[in-house]
SEPA-501805 format. One line per field, with one value per residue (C-alpha): x, y, z; residue in three letters. Coordinates in Angstrom, 2 decimals, padded with zeros to 5 digits. Example, Ala and Ser with C-alpha at 12.3 -4.5 7.8 and 13.67 -1.06 7.14 Angstrom:
residues 2
X <- (012.30, 013.67)
Y <- (-004.50, -001.06)
Z <- (007.80, 007.14)
code <- (ALA, SER)
***
This chain:
residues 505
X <- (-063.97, -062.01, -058.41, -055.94, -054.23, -050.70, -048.43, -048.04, -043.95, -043.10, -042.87, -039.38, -038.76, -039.95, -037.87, -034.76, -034.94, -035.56, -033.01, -030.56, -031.01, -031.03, -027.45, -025.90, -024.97, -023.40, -021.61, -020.12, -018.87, -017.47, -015.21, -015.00, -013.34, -010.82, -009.83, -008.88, -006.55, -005.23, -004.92, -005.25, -003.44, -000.20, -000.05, -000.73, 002.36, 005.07, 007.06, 006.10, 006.85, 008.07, 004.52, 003.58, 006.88, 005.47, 002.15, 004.32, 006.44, 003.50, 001.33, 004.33, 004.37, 000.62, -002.61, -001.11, 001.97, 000.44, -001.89, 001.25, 003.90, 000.55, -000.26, 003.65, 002.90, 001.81, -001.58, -001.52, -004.64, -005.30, -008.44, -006.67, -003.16, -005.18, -007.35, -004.19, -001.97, -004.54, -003.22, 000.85, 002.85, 006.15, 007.97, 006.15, 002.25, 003.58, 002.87, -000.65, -002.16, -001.04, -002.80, -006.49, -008.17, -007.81, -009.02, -012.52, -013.01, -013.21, -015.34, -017.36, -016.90, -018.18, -021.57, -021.97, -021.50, -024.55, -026.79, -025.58, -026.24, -029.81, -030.62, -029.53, -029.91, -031.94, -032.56, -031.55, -028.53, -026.36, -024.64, -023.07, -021.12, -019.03, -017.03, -015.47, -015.23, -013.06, -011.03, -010.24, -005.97, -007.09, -008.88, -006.52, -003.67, -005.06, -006.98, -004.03, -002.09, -001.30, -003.36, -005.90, -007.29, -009.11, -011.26, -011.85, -013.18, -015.61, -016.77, -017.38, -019.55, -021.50, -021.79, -023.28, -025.45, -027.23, -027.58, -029.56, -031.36, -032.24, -033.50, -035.63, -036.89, -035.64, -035.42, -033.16, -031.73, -030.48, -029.73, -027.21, -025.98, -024.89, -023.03, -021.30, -019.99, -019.39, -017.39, -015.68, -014.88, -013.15, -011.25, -009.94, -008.19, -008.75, -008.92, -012.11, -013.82, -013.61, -017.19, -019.06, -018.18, -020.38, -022.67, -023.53, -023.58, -025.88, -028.28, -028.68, -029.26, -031.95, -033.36, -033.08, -035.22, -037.95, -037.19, -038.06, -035.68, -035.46, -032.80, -032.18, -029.33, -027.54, -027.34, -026.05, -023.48, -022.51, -021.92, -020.95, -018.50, -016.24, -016.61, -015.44, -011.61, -011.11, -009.03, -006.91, -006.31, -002.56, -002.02, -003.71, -001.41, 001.73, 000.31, 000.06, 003.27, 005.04, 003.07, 006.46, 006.05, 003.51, 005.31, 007.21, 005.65, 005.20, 002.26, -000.82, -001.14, -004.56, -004.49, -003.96, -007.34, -009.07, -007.48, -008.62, -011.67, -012.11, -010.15, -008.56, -008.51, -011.96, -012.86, -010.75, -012.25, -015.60, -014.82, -013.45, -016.99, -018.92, -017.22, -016.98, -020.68, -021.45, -019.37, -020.89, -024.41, -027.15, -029.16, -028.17, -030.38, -029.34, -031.96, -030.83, -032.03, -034.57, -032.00, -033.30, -031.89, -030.50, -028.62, -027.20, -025.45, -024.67, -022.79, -021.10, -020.18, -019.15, -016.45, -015.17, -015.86, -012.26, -009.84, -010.52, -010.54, -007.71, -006.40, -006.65, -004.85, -001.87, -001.76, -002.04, -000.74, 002.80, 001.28, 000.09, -002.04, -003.42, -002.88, -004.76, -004.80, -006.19, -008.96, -009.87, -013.28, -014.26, -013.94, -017.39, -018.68, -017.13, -018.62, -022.21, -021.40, -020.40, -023.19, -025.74, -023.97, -024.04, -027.42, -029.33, -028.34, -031.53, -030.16, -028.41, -025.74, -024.71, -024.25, -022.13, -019.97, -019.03, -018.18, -016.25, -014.61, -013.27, -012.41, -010.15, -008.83, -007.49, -007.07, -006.17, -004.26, -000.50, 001.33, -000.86, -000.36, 003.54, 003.53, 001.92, 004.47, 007.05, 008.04, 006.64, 008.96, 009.24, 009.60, 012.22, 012.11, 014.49, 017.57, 017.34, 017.69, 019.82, 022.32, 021.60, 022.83, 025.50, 027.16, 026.79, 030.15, 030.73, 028.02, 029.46, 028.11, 024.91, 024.16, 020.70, 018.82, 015.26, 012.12, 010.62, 010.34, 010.12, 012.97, 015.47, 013.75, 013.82, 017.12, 017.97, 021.52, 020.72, 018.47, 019.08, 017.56, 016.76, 014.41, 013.12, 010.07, 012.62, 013.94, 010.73, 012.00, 014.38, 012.35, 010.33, 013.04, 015.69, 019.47, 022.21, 024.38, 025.01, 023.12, 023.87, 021.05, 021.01, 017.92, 015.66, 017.25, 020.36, 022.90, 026.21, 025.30, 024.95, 028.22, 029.86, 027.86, 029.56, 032.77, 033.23, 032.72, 035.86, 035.92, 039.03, 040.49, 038.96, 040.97, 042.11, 038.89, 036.91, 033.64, 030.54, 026.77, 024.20, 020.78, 019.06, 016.79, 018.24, 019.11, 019.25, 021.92, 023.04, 024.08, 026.27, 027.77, 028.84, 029.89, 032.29, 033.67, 034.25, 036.15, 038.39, 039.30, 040.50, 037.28, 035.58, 032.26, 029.60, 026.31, 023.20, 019.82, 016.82, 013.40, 013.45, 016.40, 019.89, 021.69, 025.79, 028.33, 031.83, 035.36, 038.39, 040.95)
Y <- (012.22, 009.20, 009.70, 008.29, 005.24, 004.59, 003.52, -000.05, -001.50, -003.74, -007.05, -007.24, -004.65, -005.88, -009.05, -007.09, -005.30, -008.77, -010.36, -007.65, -007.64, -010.79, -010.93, -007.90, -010.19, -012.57, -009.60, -008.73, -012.08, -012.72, -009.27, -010.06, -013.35, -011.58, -009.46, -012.30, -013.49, -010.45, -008.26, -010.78, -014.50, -013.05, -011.40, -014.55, -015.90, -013.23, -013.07, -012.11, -008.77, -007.57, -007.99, -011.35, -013.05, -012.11, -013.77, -016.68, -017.00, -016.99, -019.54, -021.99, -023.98, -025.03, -023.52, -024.39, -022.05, -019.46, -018.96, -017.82, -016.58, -014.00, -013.28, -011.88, -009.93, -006.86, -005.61, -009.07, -010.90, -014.21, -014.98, -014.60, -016.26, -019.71, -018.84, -019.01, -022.10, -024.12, -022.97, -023.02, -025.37, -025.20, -025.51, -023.22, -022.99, -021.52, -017.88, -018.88, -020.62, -018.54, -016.07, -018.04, -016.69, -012.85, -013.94, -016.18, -012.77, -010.48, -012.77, -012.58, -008.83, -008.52, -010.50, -008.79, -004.86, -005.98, -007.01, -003.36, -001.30, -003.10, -002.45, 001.32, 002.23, 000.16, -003.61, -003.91, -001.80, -004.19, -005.77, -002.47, -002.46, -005.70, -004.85, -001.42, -002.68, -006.17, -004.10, -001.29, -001.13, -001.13, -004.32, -006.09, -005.28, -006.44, -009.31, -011.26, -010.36, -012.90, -010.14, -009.93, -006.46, -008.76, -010.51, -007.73, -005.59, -008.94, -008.93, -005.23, -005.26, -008.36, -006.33, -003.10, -005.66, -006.61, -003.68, -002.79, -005.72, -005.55, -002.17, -003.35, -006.31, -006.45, -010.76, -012.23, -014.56, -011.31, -009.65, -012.37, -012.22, -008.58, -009.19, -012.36, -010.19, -007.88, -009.29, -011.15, -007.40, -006.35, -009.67, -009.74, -006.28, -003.66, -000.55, -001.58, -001.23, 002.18, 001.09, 000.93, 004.49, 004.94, 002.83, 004.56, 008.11, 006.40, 005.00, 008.64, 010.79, 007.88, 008.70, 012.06, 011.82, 010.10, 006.57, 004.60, 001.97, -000.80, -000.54, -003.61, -004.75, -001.54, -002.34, -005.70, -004.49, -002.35, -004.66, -007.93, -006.26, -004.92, -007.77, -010.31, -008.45, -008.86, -012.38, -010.35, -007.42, -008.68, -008.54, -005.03, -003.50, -005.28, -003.42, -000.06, -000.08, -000.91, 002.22, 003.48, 001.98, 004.42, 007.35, 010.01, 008.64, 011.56, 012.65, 012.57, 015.79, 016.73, 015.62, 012.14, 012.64, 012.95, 010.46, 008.49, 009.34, 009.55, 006.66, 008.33, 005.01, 003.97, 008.01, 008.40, 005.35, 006.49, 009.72, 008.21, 006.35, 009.39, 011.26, 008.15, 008.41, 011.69, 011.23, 008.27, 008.18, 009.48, 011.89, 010.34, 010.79, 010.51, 011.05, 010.73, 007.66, 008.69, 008.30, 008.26, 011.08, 008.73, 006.15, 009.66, 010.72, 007.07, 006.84, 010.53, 009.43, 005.85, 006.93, 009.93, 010.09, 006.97, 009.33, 012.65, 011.43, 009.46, 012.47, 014.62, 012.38, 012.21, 015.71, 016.19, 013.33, 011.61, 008.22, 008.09, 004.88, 006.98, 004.06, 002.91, -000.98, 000.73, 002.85, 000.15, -000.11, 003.49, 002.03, 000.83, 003.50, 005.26, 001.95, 002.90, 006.45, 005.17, 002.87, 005.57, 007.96, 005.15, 003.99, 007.23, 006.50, 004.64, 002.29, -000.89, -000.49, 002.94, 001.63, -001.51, 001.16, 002.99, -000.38, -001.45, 002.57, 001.41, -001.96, -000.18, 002.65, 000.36, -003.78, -002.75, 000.74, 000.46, 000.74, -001.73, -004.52, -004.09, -004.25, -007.81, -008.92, -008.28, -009.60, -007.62, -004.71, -005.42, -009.41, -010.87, -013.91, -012.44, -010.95, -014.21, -016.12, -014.27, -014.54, -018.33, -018.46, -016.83, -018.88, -022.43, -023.62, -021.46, -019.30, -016.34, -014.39, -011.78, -008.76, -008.77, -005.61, -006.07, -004.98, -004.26, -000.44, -001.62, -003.84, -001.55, -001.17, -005.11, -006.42, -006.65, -007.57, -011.17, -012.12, -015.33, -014.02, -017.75, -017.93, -014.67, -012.80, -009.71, -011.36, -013.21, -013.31, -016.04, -018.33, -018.11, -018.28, -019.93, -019.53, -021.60, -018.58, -017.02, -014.59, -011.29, -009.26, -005.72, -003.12, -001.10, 002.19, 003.22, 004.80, 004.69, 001.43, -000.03, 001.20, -000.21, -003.70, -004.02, -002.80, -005.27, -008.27, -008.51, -007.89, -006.64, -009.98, -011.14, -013.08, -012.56, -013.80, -013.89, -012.35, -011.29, -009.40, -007.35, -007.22, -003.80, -001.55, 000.16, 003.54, 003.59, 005.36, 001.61, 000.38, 003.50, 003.78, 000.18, 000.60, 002.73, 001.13, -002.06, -000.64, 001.62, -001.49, -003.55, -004.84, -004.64, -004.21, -005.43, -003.58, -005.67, -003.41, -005.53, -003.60, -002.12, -003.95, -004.09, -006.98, -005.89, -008.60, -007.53, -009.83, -008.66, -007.84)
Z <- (-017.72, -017.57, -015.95, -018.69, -018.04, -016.65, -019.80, -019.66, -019.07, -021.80, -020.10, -021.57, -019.64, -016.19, -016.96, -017.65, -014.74, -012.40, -013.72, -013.66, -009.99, -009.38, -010.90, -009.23, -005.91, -008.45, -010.56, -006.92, -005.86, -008.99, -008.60, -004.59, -005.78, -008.45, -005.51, -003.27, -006.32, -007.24, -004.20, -001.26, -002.00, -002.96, 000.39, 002.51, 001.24, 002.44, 005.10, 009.01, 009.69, 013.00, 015.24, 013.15, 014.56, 017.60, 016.81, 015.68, 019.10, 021.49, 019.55, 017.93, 021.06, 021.24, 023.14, 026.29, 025.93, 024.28, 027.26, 029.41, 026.41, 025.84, 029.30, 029.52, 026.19, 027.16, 024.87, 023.43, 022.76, 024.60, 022.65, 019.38, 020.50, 021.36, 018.43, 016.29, 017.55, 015.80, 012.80, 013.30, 011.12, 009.41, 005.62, 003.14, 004.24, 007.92, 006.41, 004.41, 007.76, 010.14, 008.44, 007.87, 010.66, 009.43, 006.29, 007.89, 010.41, 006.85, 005.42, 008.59, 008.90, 005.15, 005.99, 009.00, 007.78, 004.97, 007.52, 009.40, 005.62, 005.50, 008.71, 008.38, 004.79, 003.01, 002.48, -001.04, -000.24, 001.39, -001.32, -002.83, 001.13, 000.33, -003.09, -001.61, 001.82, 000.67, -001.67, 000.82, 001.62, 005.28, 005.03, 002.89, 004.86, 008.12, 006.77, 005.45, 008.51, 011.59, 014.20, 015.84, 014.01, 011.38, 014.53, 016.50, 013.29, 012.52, 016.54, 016.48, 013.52, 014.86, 017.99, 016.09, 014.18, 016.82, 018.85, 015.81, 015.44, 019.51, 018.77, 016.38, 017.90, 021.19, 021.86, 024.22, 021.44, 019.69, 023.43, 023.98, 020.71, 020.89, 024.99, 023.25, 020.38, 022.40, 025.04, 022.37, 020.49, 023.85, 024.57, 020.73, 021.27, 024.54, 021.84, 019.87, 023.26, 022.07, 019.94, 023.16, 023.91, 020.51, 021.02, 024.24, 021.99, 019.71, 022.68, 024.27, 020.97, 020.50, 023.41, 023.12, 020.02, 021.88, 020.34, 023.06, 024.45, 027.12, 029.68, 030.50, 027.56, 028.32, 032.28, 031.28, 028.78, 030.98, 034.51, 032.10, 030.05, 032.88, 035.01, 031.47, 032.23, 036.00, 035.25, 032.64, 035.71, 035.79, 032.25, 032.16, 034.85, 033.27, 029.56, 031.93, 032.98, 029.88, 027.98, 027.60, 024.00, 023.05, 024.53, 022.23, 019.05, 016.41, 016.48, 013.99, 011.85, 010.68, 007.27, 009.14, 011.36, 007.60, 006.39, 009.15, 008.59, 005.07, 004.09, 000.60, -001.42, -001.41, -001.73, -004.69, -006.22, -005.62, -007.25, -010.18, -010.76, -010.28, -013.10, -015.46, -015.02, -015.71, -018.48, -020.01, -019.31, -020.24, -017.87, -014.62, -011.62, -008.20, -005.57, -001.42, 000.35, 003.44, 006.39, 010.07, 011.85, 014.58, 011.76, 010.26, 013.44, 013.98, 010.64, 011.76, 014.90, 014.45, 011.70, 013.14, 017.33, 017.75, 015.53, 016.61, 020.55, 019.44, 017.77, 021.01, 023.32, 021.07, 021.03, 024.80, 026.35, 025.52, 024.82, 021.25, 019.70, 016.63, 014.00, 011.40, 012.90, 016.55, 014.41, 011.85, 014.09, 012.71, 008.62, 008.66, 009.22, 005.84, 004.18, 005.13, 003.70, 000.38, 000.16, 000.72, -001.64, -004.24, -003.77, -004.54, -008.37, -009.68, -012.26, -011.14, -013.96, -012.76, -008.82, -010.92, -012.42, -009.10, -007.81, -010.80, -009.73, -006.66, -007.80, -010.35, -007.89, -005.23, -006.73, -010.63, -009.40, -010.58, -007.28, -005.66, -008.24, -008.29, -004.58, -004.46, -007.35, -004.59, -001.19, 001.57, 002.67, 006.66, 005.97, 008.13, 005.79, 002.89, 005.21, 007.18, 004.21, 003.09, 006.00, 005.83, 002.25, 003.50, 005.47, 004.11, 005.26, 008.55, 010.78, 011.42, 014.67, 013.94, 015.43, 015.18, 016.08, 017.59, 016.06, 018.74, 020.45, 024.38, 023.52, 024.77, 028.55, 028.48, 029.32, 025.78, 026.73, 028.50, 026.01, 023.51, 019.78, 018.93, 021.94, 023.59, 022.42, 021.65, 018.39, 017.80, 013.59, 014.54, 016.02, 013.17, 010.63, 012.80, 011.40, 012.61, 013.07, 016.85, 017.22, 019.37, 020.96, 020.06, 020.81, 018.52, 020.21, 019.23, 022.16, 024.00, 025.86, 022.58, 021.34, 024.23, 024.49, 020.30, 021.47, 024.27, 021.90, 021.18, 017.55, 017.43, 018.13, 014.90, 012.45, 008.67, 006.63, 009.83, 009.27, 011.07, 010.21, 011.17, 010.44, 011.29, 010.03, 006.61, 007.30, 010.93, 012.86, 014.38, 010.72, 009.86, 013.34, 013.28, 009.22, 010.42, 013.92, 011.62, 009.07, 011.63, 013.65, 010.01, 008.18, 005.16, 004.76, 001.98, 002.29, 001.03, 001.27, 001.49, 001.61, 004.99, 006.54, 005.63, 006.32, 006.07, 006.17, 007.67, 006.72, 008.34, 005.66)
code <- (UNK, UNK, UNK, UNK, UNK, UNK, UNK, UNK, UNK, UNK, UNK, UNK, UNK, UNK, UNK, UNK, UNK, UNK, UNK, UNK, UNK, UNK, UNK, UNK, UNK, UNK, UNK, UNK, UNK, UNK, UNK, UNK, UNK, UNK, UNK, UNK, UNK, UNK, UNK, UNK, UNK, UNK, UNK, UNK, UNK, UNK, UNK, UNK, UNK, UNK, UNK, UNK, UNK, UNK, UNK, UNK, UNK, UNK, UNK, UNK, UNK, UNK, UNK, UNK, UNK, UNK, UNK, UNK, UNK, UNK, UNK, UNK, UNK, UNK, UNK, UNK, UNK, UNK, UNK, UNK, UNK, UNK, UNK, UNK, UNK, UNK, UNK, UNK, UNK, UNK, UNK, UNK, UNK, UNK, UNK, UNK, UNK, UNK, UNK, UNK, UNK, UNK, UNK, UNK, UNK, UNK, UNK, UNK, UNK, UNK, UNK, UNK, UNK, UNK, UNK, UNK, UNK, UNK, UNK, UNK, UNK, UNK, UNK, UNK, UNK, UNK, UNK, UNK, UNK, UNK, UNK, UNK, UNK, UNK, UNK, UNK, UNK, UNK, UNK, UNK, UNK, UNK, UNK, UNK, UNK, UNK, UNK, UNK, UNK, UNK, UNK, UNK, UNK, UNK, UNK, UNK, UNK, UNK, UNK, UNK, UNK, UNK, UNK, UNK, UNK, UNK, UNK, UNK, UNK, UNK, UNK, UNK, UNK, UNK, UNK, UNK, UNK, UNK, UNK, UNK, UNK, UNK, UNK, UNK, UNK, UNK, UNK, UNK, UNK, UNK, UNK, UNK, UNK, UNK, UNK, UNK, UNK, UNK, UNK, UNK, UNK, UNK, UNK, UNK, UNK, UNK, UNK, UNK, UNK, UNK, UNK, UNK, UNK, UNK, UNK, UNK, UNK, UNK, UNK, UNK, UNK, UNK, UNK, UNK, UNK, UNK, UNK, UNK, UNK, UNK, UNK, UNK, UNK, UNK, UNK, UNK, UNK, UNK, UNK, UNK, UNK, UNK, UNK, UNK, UNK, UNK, UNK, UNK, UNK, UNK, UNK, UNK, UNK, UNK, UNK, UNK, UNK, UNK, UNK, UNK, UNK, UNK, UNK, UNK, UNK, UNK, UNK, UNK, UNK, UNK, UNK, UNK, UNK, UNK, UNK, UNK, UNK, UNK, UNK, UNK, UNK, UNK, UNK, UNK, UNK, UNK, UNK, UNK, UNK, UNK, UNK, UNK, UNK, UNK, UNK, UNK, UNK, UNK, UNK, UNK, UNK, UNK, UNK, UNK, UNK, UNK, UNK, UNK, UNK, UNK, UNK, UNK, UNK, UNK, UNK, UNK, UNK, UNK, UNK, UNK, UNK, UNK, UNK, UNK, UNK, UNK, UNK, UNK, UNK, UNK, UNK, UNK, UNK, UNK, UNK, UNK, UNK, UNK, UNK, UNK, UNK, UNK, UNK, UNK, UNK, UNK, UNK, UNK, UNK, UNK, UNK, UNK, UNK, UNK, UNK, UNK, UNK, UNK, UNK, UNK, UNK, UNK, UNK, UNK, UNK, UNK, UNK, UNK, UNK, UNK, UNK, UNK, UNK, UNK, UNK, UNK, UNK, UNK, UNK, UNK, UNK, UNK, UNK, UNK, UNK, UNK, UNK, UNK, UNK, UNK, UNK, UNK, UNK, UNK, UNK, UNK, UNK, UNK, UNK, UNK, UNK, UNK, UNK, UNK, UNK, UNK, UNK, UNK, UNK, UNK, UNK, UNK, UNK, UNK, UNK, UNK, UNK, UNK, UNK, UNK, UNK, UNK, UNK, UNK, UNK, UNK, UNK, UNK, UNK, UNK, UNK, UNK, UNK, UNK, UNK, UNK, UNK, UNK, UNK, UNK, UNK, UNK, UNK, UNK, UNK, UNK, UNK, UNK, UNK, UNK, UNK, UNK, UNK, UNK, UNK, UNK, UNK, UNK, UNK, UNK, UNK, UNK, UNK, UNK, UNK, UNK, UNK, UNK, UNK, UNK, UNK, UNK, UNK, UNK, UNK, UNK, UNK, UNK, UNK, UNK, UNK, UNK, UNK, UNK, UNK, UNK, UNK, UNK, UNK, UNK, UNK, UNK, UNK, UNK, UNK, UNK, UNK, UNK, UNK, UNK, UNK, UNK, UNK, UNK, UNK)
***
């Protein structure tokens, strides 16, 4: 008896379904490219906040200076601060160009966490990483920032890339690939070194398995990568004995550990898409993509191994670096998560919808598009200007308070704000005002150091300001000092500064 044959698939059909993948990478560029104009470019046009200035001061003098205003900048990338005074100009692009290289390194990042999701996952997967990983807050807010975060995350990944690629085809092309990247990782910023920690996880649970591996990159890694930071050894030990900065922070509660894990944003938007599509279509089907067991507790370890030893050393230690910009190396890792959640669905519409899920939740959500209509909340730019508008015909002094933590272990007092790395804001919104050094701490040497400026022998009409953070204890202290020695003072809130102007009745 003849076995009946298959049902024949209208050719139609067949064609559909080519062509329908053969769009999808063009569907996603198309909403990669609305995301860049409605969630990225307004952001490359506001002002530097408080660690940009400082990116600004140690590369507005040229390659040359940067090279020693960096090396006396604690934690401070070299790499990146050479990197970046090829891209330092003035008048209104200074805040766009400054920021290009963040924006190249996510472009970068983006290619290279596809080639990661192929290699892991599967190879028609790795398109699906780009759209949530591009729209992600994290990734926006570091790639149109004047950091180094953006570079290191883009190293990183081409690091993990080829460690992959070595395994699979071990080459000394693709050897020297991964110690370049890698070197490069740990020169862009000390903390994503953290990935080789990982990496070295990932090596011994392969072994452990019985996947056989050569131990020869490994040995290099490991001798090449120390040996790249003996000429930074002085900057290290200067960065060690400043950790002061890092000391008493608050530390990270455990809804922060998942939420550095389990980035909320992209996990909300996700979750969105899943219920629109059990909603909306008709008998969907989700069935798991095979995952090694190795690439599994790669993807567990790589996104949740940085925070929770992060996590720890908060918690017993007094120096605390649990941030998001020091963990952003872990966010790939919740990438290749989403991607194999999303591609177990079977039809190429329904993985477009979860996409289109996240690009809603995080680009088209409400807060995020009124907080791109709007200057940046920790610009220096608008209280500068401000201060500048104010005082067309005279320059009255400024108290300017420092945005930096360490600032008040650094001889605050002797420091000129229009020149010294303390108050980089004004050299990279200069005002022709005096300005008067204050610290970020507030205390009785601070009281007195106001005190003994003589305000007091202030004339009618005369008039000074201060620019400080709005709320802090320094603003309502010195409110009130001004007013009990005869002046009058005008409060003008801006975002997260205040900027309050005091005239002597």
């Amino acid at each position: 008896m003849r076995a009946a044959a298959p049902p024949e698939v209208p050719t139609a059909q067949v064609a559909g379904t080519a062509s329908a993948a053969e769009q999808f990478p063009l569907r996603i560029l198309a909403l990669c490219a609305l995301v860049f104009l409605l969630a990225w470019f307004p952001r490359l046009y506001w002002g530097f906040w408080t660690d940009e200035a400082g990116t600004f001061w140690m590369v507005c003098k040229g390659w040359r200076e940067a090279l020693s205003r960096t090396a006396a900048w604690p934690g401070q990338s070299i790499t990146y601060s050479v990197l970046d005074s090829f891209f330092v100009t003035g008048g209104p692009w200074k805040e766009a160009l400054l920021r290009v290289p963040s924006v190249l390194a996510i472009i970068v990042a983006a290619w290279q966490l596809k080639r990661v999701v192929e290699l892991v996952i599967d190879r028609g997967a790795g398109w699906l990483a780009v759209l949530p990983f591009v729209c992600a807050p994290e990734i926006v807010n570091f790639g149109t920032s004047a950091r180094p975060y953006a570079l290191a995350l883009a190293a990183s990944l081409a690091s993990f890339r080829y460690l992959l690629d070595w395994q699979e085809s071990p080459h000394k092309k693709t050897a020297a690939k991964y110690l370049v990247a890698s070197v490069l990782t740990l020169h862009l910023h000390y903390l994503f070194g953290f990935i080789f920690v990982i990496q070295a996880v990932y090596l011994v649970f392969c072994r452990v398995r019985g996947r056989r591996l050569g131990l020869g990159l490994p040995v290099v890694a490991a001798i090449l990568l120390p040996a790249s930071m003996f000429p930074l050894l002085g900057v290290l030990r200067s960065s060690a004995h400043q950790a002061g900065s890092f000391a008493h922070a608050v530390r990270p509660t455990l809804l922060q550990l998942l939420q550095a894990c389990f980035p909320p944003a992209v996990l909300l938007g996700m979750g969105l898409g899943l219920l629109l599509l059990l909603v909306s279509a008709r008998n969907p089907r989700w069935q798991r993509t095979p995952l090694r067991p190795e690439f599994a507790f790669l993807i567990v370890t790589w996104m949740t191994l940085g925070p929770i030893v992060f996590f720890v050393i908060a918690h017993l230690t007094q120096q605390s670096v649990f941030a998001t910009r020091y963990l952003l190396f872990a966010f790939p890792a919740f990438i290749l998560l989403v991607v194999w959640v999303i591609s177990g669905l079977d039809r190429p519409e329904w993985r477009f919808l979860i996409l289109m899920a996240i690009f809603a939740g995080t680009v088209l959500h409400p807060g995020n598009l009124l907080l791109i209509l709007r200057d940046s909340p920790t610009s220096w730019r608008e209280p500068l200007r401000l201060i500048a508008s104010q005082s067309e015909r005279e320059a009255p002094p400024v108290f300017v308070a420092s945005g930096l933590v360490e600032s008040g272990s650094l001889r605050w007092a002797d420091a000129d704000p229009a020149a010294s790395r303390l108050f980089a804001a004004l050299t990279a919104y200069p005002i022709r005002n005096r300005s008067i050094p204050l610290p970020y701490q507030f205390d009785e040497h601070v009281k007195n150091f106001i005190r003994e400026n003589h305000l007091a022998d202030y004339k009618t009409d005369q008039r000074c300001f201060l620019l400080a953070p709005s709320g802090s204890e320094l603003a309502s202290w010195m409110s009130r000092y001004m007013v009990e020695i005869g002046f009058h003072a005008v409060n003008h809130p801006l975002n997260d500064f205040v900027v309050i102007q005091f005239r002597r009745d």
